[in-house]
mmCIF file as gemmi writes it, N, C-alpha and C atoms, coordinates in Angstrom:
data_model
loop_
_atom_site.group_PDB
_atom_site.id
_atom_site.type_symbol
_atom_site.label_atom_id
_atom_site.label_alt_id
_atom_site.label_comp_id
_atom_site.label_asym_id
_atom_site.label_entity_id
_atom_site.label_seq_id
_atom_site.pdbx_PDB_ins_code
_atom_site.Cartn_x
_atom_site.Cartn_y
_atom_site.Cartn_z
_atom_site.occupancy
_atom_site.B_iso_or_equiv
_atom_site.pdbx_formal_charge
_atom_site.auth_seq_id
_atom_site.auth_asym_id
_atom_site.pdbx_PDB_model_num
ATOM 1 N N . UNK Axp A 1 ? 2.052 2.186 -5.286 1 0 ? 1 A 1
ATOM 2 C CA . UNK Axp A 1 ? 2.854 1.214 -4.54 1 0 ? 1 A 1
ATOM 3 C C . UNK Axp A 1 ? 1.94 0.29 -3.733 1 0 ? 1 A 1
ATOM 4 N N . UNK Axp A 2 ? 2.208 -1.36 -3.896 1 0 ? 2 A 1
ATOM 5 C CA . UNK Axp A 2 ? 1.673 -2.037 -2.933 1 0 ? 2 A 1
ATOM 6 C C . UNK Axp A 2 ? 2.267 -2.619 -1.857 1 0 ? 2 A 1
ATOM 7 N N . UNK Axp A 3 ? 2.068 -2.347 -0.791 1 0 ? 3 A 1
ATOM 8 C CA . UNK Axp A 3 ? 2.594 -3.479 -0.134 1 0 ? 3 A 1
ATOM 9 C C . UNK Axp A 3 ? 1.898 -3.964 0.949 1 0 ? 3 A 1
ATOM 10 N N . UNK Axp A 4 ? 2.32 -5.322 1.808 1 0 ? 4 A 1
ATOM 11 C CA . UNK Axp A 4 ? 1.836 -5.974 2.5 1 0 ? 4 A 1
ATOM 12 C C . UNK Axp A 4 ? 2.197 -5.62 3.952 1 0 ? 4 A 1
ATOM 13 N N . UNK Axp A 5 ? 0.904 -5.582 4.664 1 0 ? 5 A 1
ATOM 14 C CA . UNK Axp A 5 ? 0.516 -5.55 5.731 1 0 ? 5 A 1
ATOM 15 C C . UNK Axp A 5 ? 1.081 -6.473 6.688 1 0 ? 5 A 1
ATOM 16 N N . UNK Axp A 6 ? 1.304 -6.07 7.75 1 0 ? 6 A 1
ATOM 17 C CA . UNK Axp A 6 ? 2.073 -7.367 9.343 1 0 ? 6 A 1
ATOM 18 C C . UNK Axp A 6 ? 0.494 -8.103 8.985 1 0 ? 6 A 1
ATOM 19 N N . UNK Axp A 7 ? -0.931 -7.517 8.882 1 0 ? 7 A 1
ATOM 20 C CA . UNK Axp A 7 ? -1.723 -8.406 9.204 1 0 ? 7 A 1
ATOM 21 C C . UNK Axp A 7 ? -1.862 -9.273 8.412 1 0 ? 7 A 1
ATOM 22 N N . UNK Axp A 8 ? -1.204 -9.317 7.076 1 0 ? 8 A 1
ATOM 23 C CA . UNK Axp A 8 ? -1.609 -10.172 5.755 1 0 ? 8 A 1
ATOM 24 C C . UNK Axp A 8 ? -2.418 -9.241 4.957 1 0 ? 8 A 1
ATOM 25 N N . UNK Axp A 9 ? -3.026 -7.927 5.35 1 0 ? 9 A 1
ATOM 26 C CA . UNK Axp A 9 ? -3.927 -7.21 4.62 1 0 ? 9 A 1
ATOM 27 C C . UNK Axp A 9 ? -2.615 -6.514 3.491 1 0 ? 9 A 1
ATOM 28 N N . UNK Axp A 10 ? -3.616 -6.35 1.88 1 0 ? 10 A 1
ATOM 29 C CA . UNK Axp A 10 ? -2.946 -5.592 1.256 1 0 ? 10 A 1
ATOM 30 C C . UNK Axp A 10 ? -3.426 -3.944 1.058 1 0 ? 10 A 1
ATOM 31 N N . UNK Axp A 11 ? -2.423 -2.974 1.711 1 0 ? 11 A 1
ATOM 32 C CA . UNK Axp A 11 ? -2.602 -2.034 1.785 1 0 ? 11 A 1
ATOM 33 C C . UNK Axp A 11 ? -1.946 -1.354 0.382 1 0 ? 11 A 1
ATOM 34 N N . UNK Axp A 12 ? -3.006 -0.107 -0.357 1 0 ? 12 A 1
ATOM 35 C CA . UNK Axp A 12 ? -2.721 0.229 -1.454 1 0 ? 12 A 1
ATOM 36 C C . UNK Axp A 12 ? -2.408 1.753 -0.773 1 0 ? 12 A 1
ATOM 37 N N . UNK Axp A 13 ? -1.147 2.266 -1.319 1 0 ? 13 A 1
ATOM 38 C CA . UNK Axp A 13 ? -0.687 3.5 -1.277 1 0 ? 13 A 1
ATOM 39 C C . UNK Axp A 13 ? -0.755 4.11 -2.701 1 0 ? 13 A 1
ATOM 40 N N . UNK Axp A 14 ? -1.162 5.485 -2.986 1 0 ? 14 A 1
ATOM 41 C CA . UNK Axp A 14 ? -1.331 6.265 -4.088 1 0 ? 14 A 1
ATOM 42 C C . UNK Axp A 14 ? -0.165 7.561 -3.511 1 0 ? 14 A 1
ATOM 43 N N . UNK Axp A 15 ? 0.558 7.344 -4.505 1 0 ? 15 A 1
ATOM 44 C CA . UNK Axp A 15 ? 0.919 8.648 -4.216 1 0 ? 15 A 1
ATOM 45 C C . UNK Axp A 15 ? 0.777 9.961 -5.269 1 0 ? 15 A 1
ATOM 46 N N . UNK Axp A 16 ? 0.166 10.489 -5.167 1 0 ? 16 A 1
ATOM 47 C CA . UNK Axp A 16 ? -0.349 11.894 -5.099 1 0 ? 16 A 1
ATOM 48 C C . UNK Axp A 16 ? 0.747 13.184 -6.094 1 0 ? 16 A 1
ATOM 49 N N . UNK Axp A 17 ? 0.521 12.956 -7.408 1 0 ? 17 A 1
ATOM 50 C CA . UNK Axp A 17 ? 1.71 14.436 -7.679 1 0 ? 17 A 1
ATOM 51 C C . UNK Axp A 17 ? 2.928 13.579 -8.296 1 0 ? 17 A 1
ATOM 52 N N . UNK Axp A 18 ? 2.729 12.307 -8.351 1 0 ? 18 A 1
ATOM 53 C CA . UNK Axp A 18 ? 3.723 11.634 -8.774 1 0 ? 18 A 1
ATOM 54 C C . UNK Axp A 18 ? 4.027 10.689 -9.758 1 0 ? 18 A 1
């Protein structure tokens, strides 16, 4: 899943087992 940051940064989530 990606999504965007309040700062404009793109934060990458992995999720794990899924």
């Amino acid at each position: 899943m990606i999504r965007l940051n309040t700062n404009g940064s793109i934060d990458y989530t992995f999720s794990i087992g899924t």
